[in-house]
N, C-alpha and C positions, 0 to 999 in steps of 0.2 A: 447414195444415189447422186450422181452429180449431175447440176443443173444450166450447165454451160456446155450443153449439146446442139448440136447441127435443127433435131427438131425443136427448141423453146419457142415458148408463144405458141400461137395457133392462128388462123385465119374466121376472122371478123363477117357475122353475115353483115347485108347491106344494113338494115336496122339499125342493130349495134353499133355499126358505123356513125351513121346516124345522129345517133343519141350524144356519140363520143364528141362528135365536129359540131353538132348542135347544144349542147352544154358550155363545152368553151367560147363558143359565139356568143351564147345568148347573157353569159357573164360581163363580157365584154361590153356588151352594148347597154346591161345593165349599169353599169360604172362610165356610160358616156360617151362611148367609143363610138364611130362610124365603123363601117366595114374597109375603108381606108385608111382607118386610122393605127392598127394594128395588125402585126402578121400571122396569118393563117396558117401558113407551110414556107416549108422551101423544098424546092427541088433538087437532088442529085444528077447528073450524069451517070450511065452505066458503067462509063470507062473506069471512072474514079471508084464507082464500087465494087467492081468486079477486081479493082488492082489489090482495093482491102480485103477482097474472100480469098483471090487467090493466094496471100504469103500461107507460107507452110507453117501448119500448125492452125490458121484461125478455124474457127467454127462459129463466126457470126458477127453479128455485129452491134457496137454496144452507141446509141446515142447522147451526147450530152447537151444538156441543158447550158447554156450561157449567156451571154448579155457581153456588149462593146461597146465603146464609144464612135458613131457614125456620122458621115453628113447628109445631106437629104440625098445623093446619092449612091448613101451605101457604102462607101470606102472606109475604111476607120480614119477615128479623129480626135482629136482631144476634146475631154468635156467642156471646154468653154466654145471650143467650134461644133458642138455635134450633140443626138441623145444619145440617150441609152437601150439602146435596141436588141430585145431577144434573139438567140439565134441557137441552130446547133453544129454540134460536130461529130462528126463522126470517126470510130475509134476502131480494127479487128480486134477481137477478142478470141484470146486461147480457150482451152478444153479445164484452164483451171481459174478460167474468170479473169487475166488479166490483160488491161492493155495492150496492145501489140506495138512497138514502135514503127511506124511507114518506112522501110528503107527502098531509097532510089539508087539504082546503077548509079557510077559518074559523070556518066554520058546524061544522066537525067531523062526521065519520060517527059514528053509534049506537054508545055504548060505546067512543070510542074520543077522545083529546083534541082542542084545536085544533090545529095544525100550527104550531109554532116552530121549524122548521128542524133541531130534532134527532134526532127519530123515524129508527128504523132497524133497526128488526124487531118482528115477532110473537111471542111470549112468552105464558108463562102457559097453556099446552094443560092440558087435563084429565088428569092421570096416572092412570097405570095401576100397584101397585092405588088403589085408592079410587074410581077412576071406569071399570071395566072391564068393563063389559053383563055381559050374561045371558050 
């Protein structure tokens, strides 16, 4: 049975949710943290994800876990100017589990480079806090 199908996962009741966002919080705050002190989420774009679901062949998409050197706001930096800040990226993923490489025209999509063959995830979501609505 392969497990890098269109339906993996499942949809979370409200509770579960809950439990999921309220466990990581309350860790957090055990170990000192404010709720400004660390990021909750980040936000995507549809454009950006709907360009990863569309290449031929994906069937999902796979998040990763990372860490950067940033400044307070947000840009990468080197560790003597900046922390160490979690964050994710996002990757398409084929029908047999692997990364997808991002490829762009040369004319390059808005906001986004020409394609040199090295492109390989979506990055840079709006974190939360600092970008968390009303």
């Amino acid at each position: 049975m392969n497990v890098f199908t269109k339906d993996a996962g499942r949809i979370l009741d409200p509770q579960e949710t809950q439990a999921l966002t309220g466990a990581y919080q309350e860790r957090k705050l055990q170990v000192g943290l404010s709720k400004d002190e660390y990021i909750r989420s980040e936000f995507f774009g549809t454009n950006h994800i709907q360009y990863l679901l569309s290449q031929p062949g994906c069937v999902g998409l796979r998040i990763h876990h990372a860490k950067r050197w940033e400044d307070s706001d947000g840009k990468p930096t080197s560790p003597d100017k900046g922390q160490l800040v979690p964050r994710v990226l996002l990757t398409g993923v084929d029908a047999k589990g692997k990364d997808m490489p991002i490829r762009v025209d040369k004319a390059g999509m808005k906001d986004m480079p020409a394609d040199d063959g090295s492109g390989r995830a979506v990055g840079d979501g709006r974190p939360c806090p600092q970008y968390c609505g009303s």
